[in-house]
C-alpha positions in Angstrom: 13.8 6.0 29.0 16.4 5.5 26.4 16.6 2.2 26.9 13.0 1.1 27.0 12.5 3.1 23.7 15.5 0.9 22.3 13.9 -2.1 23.9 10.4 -0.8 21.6 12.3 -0.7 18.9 14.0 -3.9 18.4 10.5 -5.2 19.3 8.9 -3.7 16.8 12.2 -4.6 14.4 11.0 -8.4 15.4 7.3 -8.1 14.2 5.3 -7.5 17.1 2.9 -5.4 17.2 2.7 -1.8 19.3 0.0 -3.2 20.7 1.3 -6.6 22.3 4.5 -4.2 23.3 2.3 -2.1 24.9 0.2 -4.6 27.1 3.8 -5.7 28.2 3.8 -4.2 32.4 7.2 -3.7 31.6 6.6 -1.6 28.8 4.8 2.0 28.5 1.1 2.4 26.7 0.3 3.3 23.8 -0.2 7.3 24.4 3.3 7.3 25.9 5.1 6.1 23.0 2.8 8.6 20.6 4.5 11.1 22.9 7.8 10.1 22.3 6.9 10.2 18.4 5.4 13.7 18.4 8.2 15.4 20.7 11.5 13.5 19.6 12.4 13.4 15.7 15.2 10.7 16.4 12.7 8.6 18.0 10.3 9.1 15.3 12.8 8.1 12.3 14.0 5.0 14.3 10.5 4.2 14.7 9.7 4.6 11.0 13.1 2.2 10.4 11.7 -0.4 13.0 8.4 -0.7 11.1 10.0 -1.0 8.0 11.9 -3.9 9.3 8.9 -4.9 11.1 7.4 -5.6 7.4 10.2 -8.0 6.8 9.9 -9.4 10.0 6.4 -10.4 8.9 7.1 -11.5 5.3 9.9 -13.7 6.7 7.3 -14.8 9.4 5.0 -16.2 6.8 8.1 -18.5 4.9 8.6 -20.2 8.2 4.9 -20.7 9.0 4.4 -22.4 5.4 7.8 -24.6 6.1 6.4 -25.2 9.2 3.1 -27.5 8.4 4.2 -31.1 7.9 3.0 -34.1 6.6 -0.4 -35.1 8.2 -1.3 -31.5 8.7 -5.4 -31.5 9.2 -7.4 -29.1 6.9 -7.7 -26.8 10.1 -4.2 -26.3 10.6 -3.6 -25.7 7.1 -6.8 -23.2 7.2 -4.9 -21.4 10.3 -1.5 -21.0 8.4 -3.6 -19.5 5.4 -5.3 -16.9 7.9 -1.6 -16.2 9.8 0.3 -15.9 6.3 -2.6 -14.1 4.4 -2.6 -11.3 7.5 1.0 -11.1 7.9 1.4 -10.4 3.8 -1.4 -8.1 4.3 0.4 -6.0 7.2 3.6 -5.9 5.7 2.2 -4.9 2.1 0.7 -1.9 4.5 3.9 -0.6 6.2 6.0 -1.1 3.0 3.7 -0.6 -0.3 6.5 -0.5 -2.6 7.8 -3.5 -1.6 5.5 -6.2 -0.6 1.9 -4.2 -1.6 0.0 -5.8 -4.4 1.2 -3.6 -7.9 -1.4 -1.9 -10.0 -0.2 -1.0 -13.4 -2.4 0.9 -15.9 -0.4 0.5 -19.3 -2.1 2.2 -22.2 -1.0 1.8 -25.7 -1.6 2.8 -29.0 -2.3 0.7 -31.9 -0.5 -2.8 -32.5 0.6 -2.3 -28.8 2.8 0.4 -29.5 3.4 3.9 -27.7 0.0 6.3 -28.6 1.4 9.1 -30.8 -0.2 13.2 -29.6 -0.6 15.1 -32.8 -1.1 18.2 -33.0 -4.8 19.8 -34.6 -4.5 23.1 -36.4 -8.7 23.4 -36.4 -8.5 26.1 -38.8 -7.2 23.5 -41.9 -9.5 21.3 -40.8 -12.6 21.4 -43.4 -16.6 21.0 -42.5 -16.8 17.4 -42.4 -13.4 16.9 -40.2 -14.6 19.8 -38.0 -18.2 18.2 -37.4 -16.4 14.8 -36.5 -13.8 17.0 -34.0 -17.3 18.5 -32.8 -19.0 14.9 -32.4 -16.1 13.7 -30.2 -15.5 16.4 -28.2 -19.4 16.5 -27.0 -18.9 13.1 -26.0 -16.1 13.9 -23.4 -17.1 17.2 -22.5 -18.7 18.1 -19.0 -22.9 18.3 -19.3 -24.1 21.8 -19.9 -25.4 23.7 -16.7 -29.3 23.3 -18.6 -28.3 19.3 -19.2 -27.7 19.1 -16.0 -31.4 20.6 -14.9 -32.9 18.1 -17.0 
């Protein structure tokens, strides 16, 4: 068994899929390998290291397939690279997010683009006017009453 598992493993490592491994006759299915993940913790972290160089498997994958079109290439052919790259970036942003995932950053800033400054309200040396205006924005973010809610 050990050695099959190692053979799934470097597999894996290469950037093929569980799936391809698994239609393999030489190979076990699918459910066997889950198995192996659920009752054997070694397995399972070698696994986890095998898809993370699985991802760069891929990423590498998709330098070589861009390399590969040459001059004369019809619009097909370049339209099947885009599809093979554009899948390959897309699994290997899946198995390692911090590396090759698309980044979302929400910046917020304050005015002039600086950091935004908390200050501290004391309510009670706030007089009628600046309490009304504390009041008006407040309503504005709070939650609806229960009877707003009815209406």
């Amino acid at each position: 068994m050990e050695d099959i598992a190692d053979q799934v493993l470097e597999r894996i490592s290469g950037g093929e899929s569980l799936r391809a491994i698994c239609l393999d006759p030489n190979m076990p299915d699918g459910s066997t390998i889950r198995k192996w993940l659920a009752r054997n913790p070694d397995f399972a972290r070698q696994y986890a290291y095998a898809r993370d160089e699985q991802a760069d498997s891929l990423f590498d994958e998709t330098i070589f397939i861009a390399d590969s079109l040459g001059v004369g290439v019809t619009s097909e052919q370049v339209q099947l690279a885009r599809l093979q790259i554009d899948t390959r970036k897309w699994v290997a942003g899946k198995l390692r997010p911090k590396k090759y995932g698309d980044l979302v950053k929400h910046e917020h800033t304050g005015a002039d683009g600086g950091a935004i400054a908390l200050q501290a309200v004391n309510v009670a040396q706030l007089d009628y006017d600046q309490r009304e205006q504390l009041q008006d924005m407040l309503s504005q973010i709070a939650l609806p009453s229960p009877e707003e809610d009815d209406l």
